[in-house]
N, C-alpha and C positions, 0 to 999 in steps of 0.2 A: 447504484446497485452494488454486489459486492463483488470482490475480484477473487472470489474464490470458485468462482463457478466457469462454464464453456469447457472442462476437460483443462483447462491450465491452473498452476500452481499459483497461490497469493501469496497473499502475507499474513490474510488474519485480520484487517480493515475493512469495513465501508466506508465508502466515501459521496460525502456531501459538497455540491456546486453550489455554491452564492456567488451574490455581485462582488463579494469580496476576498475571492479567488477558491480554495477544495480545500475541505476541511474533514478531518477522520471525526463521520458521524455515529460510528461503532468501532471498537473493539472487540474482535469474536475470539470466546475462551478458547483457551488451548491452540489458538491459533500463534505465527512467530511473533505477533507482535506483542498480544499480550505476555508471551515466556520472555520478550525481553522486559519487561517489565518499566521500556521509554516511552510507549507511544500509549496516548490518552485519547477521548473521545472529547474534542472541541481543542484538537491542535490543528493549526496549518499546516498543511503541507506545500513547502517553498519552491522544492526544489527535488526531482528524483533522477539517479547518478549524478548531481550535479547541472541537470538540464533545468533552469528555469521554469514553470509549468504553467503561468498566470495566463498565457495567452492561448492554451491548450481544450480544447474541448473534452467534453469528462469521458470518450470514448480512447481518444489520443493517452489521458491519463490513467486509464484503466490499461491500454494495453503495453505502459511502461511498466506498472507495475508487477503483470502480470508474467509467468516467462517458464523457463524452462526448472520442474521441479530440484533443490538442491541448488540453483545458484543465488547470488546475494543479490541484493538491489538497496540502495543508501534512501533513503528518506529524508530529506533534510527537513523538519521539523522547528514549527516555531510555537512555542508554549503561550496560551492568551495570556496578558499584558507583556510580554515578553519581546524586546526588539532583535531576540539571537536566535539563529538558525543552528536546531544539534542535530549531525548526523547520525543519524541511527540505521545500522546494518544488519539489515534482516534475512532470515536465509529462506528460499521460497520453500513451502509444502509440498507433496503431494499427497493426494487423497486414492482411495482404491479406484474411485472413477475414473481419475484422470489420468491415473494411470493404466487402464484399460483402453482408453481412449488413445493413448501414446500409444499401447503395444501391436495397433492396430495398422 
């Protein structure tokens, strides 16, 4: 599902579980990821702040990504055919919702 949603801040991904570990299955416009203009839809995701993620369930990995609007989270990012991991630093959103939800 996407981690832009529940009142917390994303990044601008959804994300896809296979057997072959979470992959960014979208890119949502205007969201950080796509303004940074690193993260693509059919990249691995290795690694977030540096936590290895393979052994994670895609709940566990949603709510790493997920966080407090305004702060960063690193993605470490691995391109298809690609054996290198780039980190890419994304700064979380907020949305009016979720920020209603905070003031609460």
């Amino acid at each position: 599902g996407s981690v832009t949603q529940d009142g917390h801040a994303g990044v601008g991904v959804k994300v896809m579980a296979t057997e072959n570990g979470f992959f960014v299955e979208e890119v949502v416009p205007g969201g950080a990821a796509h303004q940074s203009g690193r993260v693509a839809a059919g990249d691995q995701i290795i690694a977030i702040d540096g936590q290895r993620i393979r052994a994670l369930n895609m709940e566990q990995v949603f709510n790493r990504i997920i966080g407090v609007p305004g702060t960063a989270v690193v993605l470490f990012l691995r391109k298809p055919g690609t054996t290198r991991d780039i980190p890419v630093t994304l700064l979380r959103a907020s949305t009016t919702h979720s920020l209603r939800l905070f003031l609460h």
